[in-house]
C-alpha positions, 0 to 999 in steps of 0.5 A: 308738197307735205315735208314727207314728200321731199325726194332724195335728189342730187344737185346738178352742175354745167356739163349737160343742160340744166333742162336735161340733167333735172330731166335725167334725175326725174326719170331716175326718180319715177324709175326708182318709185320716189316720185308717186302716181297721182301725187302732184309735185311744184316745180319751184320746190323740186327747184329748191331742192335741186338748187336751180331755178324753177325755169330748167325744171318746168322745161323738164317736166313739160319733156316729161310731159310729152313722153305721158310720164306726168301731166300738168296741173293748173296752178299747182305744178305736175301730177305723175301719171297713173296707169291702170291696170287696162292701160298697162295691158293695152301697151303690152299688147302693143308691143307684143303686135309690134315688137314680136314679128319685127324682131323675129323677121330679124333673125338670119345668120347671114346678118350675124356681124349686125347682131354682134355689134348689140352685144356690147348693149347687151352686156351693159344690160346685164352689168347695171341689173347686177350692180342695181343700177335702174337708170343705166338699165333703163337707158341700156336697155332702151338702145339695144331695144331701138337699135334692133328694132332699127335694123327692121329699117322702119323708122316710124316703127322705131319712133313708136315703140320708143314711145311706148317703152317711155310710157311703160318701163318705169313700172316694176324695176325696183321690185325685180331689182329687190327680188334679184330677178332683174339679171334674169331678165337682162340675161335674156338680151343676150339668149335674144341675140344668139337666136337671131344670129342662129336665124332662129325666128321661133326661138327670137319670137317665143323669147320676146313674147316671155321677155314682154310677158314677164315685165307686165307680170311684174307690173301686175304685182305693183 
């Protein structure tokens, strides 16, 4: 890895395990842009620079690995997966088939108090788009979402989309964050859970699919 590579990384300590905290500050970095599509990065280095052994990191990147965030590189370490404009627009299409109808059959008055309990996520949502904090948005942002989507009792369904959202919110956070567009769409968590506890499936449906379309255009401008 050229010297211009190095990435900004924090040191970590003994409150979580190594293996997770390394995991938290990648994913904060692919968040964050630092770590680029196509560019393969050495364990042992990324090791150095976290003061750890390269062991903790490897078992990281191969988490990383299994969530299609990076792939392995014979020899060499790990590559960040790059998506292409067709893989984009398939995911998004996933989730529109997936997401939208289950959260719109979600909405019902008389589960208002279920809602309500979101709320909180949601609130946290907004505070970390206003302070520019993307890895709290992105850890936020994915509770509220699995959390809704739990209340369809779906299990599998859950698990999916949970994976779909590890492939693809790591695309066009910083850009909406720089463009001070990041509250906007945050905000809308909050219009979500007052259509639901309305029972307003037309308005739950029509926001999701605003919501889902407005991350791909950012994606699109990436």
């Amino acid at each position: 890895m050229a010297a211009d590579d190095r990435l900004d990384l924090p040191m970590v300590g003994e409150r979580q395990s190594l293996r997770e905290q390394v995991a938290q500050a990648l994913r904060a970095a692919l968040i964050t842009g630092e770590m680029r599509p196509g560019v393969v990065y050495s364990a042992p280095v990324l090791a150095g620079q976290f003061g750890v052994s390269a062991t903790p990191v490897r078992e990281a990147m191969l988490d990383l690995a299994k969530e299609g965030l990076v792939e392995a590189v014979r020899n060499k370490g790990f590559r960040v997966t790059e998506l292409s404009d067709r893989d984009l627009d398939e995911l998004t299409e996933l989730r529109h088939l997936i997401e939208v109808p289950t959260v719109a059959r979600l909405a019902d008055s008389s589960r208002a108090e279920e809602f309500e309990r979101l709320r909180p996520a949601a609130e946290k949502i907004v505070a970390a788009s206003e302070r520019g904090d993307l890895l709290a948005y992105v850890d936020a942002d994915l509770r509220f979402h699995v959390e809704l989507l739990a209340l369809s009792g779906n299990a599998h369904l859950v698990t999916v989309v949970r994976d779909l959202r590890n492939r693809a919110r790591l695309y066009g956070l910083a850009q909406l964050a720089e463009r001070g567009t990041l509250v906007e769409s945050a905000r809308e968590h909050l219009a979500l859970l007052d259509a639901l506890k309305n029972g307003d499936a037309d308005t739950v449906r029509q926001i999701m699919i605003e919501h889902i379309g407005h991350v791909r255009g950012i994606w699109a401008e990436h």
